[in-house]
C-alpha positions as CSV (number, residue, x, y, z in Angstrom):
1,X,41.9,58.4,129.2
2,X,43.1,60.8,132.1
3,X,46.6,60.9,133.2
4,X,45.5,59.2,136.4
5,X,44.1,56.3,134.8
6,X,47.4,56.1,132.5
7,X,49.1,55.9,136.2
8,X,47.2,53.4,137.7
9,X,47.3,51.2,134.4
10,X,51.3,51.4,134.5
11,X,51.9,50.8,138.1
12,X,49.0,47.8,138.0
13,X,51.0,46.3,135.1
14,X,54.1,46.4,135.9
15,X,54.6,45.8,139.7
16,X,51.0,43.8,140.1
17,X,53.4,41.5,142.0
18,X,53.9,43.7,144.9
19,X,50.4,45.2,144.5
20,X,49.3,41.6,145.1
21,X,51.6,41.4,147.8
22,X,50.9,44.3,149.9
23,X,46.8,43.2,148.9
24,X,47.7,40.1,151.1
25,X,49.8,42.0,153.5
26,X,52.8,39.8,152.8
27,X,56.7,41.7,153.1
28,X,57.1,43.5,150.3
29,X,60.9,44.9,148.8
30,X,61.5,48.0,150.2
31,X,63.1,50.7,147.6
32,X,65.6,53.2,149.3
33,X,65.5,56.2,147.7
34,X,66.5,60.2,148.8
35,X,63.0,61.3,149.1
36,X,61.6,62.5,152.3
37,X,58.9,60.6,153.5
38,X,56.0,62.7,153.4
39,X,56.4,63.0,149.2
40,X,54.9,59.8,147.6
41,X,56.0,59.5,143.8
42,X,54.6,57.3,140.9
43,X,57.3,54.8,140.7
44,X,58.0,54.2,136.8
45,X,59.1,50.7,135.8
46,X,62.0,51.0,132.8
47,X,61.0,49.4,130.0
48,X,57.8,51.0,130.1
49,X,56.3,53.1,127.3
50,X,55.3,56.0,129.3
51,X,58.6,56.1,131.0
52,X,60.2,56.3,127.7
53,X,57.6,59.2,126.3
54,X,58.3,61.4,130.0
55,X,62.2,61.2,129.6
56,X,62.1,62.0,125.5
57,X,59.8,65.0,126.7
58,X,62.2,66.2,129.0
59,X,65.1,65.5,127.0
60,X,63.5,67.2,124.0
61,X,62.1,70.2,126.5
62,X,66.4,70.5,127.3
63,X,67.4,71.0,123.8
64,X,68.9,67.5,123.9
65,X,70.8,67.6,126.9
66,X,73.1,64.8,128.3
67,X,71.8,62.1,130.6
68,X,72.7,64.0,134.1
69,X,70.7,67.1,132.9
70,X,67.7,65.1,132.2
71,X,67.4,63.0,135.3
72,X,68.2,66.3,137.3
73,X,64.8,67.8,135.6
74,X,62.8,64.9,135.4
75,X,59.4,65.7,137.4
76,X,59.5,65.2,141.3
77,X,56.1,63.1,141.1
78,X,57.5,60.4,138.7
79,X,60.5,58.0,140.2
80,X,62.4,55.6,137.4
81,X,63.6,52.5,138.8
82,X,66.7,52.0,137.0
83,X,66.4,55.6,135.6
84,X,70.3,56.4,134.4
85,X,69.5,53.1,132.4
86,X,66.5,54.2,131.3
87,X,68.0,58.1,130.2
88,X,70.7,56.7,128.4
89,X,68.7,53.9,126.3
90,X,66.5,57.1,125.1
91,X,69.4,59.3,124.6
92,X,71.0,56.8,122.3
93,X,67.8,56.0,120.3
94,X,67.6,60.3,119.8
95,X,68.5,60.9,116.1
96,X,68.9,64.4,117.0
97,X,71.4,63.8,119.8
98,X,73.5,61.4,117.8
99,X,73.9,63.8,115.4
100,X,74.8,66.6,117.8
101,X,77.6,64.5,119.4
102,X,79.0,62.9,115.8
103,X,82.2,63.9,115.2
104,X,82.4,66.6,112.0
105,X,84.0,65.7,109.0
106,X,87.3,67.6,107.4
């Protein structure tokens, strides 16, 4: 499976209601984002399993970085919906991270 079928097989699953929508030219919820007009992302719903594998790359890619480091270096073609929500449910899952952050013992 190519990476542009993995695309088209997470946007058709999880908005197939607006893709519907827009098939019947019926109003559709507009999303108002910061980015110019002429770039046209892959919009990433949250609980999605490639959403989850693109953030733990990046996060792992970072060294483990905190949540604003990762959604600054997430890739320009992908846009999370809900993405802080989305960072911070993989950050907490991170072994690797929790361990970073525990608190040592004396």
């Amino acid at each position: 499976m190519h990476v542009a079928d993995i695309r088209r097989f997470t946007q058709a699953s999880n908005f197939e209601q607006g893709i519907h929508a827009l098939q019947l030219n019926k109003p559709v919820q507009r999303i108002s984002t910061n980015i110019h007009r002429h770039e046209v992302p892959y919009y990433l719903a949250r609980p999605c399993h490639v959403t989850t594998l693109i953030i733990r790359d990046v996060h792992e890619r970072l060294a483990h970085a905190g949540r604003n480091h990762v959604l600054a270096q997430r890739p320009e073609k992908y846009w999370v919906i809900h993405g802080n929500a989305a960072v911070r449910h993989v950050l907490y899952r991170c072994v690797v991270s929790r361990k970073l952050r525990s608190p040592t013992s004396e």
